[in-house]
LODREN-549293 format. One record per residue (C-alpha): residue in three letters; x, y, z; chain. Coordinates in steps of 0.001 Angstrom, whole numbers, plus 500000, padded with zeros to 6 digits. Example, Ala and Ser with C-alpha at 12.3 -4.5 7.8 and 13.67 -1.06 7.14 Angstrom:
2
PT  ALA  512300  495500  507800  A
PT  SER  513670  498940  507140  A
***
This chain:
90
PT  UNK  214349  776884  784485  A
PT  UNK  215337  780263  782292  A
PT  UNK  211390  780237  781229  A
PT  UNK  208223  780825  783156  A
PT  UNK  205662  778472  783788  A
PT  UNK  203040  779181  781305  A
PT  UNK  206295  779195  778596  A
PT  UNK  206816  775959  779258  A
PT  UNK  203056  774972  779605  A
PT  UNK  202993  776095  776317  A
PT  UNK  206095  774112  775316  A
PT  UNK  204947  771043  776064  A
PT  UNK  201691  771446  774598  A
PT  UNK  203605  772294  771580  A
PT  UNK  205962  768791  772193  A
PT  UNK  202434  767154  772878  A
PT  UNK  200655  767880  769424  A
PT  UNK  203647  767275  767565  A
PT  UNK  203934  763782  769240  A
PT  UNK  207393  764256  771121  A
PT  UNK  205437  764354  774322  A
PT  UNK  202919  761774  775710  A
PT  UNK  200168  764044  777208  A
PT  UNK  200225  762011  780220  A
PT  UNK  203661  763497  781425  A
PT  UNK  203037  766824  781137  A
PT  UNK  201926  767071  784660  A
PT  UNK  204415  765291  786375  A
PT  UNK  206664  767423  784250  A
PT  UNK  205324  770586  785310  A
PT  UNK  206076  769190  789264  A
PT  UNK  209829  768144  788210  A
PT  UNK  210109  771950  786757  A
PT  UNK  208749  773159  789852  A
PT  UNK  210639  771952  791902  A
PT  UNK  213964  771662  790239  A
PT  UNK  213693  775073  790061  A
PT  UNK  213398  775063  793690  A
PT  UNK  216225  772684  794678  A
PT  UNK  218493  774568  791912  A
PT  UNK  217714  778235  793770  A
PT  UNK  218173  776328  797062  A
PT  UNK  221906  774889  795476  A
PT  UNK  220510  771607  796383  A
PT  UNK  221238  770296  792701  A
PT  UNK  223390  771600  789554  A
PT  UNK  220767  770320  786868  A
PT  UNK  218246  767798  785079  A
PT  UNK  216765  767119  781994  A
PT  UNK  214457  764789  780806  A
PT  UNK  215584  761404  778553  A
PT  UNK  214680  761384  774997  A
PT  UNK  215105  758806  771920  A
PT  UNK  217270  759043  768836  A
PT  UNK  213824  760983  767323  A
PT  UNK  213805  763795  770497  A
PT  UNK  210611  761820  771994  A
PT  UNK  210111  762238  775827  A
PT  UNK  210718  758908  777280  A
PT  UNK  210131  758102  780940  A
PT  UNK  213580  759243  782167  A
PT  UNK  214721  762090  784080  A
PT  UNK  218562  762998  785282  A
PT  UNK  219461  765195  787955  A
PT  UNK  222808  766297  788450  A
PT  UNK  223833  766263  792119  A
PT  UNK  225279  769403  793774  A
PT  UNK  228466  767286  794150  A
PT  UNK  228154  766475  789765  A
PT  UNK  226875  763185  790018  A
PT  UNK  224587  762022  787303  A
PT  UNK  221194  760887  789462  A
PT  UNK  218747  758386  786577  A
PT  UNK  215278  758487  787621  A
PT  UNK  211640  757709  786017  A
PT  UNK  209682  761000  785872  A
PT  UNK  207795  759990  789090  A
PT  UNK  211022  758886  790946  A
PT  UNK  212493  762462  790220  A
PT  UNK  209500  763994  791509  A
PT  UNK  209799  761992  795040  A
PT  UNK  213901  762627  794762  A
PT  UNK  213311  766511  794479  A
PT  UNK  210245  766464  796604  A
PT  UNK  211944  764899  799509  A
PT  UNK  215818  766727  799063  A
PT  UNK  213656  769866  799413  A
PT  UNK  211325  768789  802421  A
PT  UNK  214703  767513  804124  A
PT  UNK  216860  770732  803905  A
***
C-alpha cells in the first residue's frame, strides 16, 4: 500500500459517507491493508484489491494475487485469515 494508514483511514471514511463503503468493512479492511502490506514486503504475494459493482461499491470480495500470479477470491474475512496465516507460517 503506496499510502499510510491514516490516508487510507481517511479514504474510506471518504468511500463510507459517500455510500461506496459499508461502514462495517472498514475494519476488516484496515487488517487486509495491514497485512497485505506485510505479506507484499515479505514477497509472500504480488497484490489484492477489493471487489466492487458496476457503481464502484465495496462488495464483500477481496483478490490476492499469489507470488506465483494466481488470482486467490476471498470474502473480506477469508482474506484476512489467508494473509494472517501465509504470514504466521513463513
Amino acid at each position: 500500500m503506496s499510502e499510510t494508514n491514516a490516508e487510507y483511514q481517511v479514504r474510506l471514511d471518504e468511500m463510507i459517507k459517500t455510500g461506496k463503503l459499508k461502514a462495517e468493512y472498514k475494519d476488516i479492511l484496515l487488517e487486509i491493508g495491514e497485512l497485505g502490506s506485510k505479506a507484499c514486503a515479505l514477497g509472500l504475494i504480488s497484490g489484492l484489491g477489493w471487489g466492487e459493482d458496476a457503481n464502484y461499491i465495496v462488495l464483500n470480495a477481496y483478490e490476492i494475487l499469489d507470488k506465483d500470479g494466481n488470482f486467490l477470491y476471498f470474502t473480506l474475512s477469508e482474506a484476512r485469515d489467508y494473509l494472517h496465516n501465509l504470514i504466521a507460517d513463513s
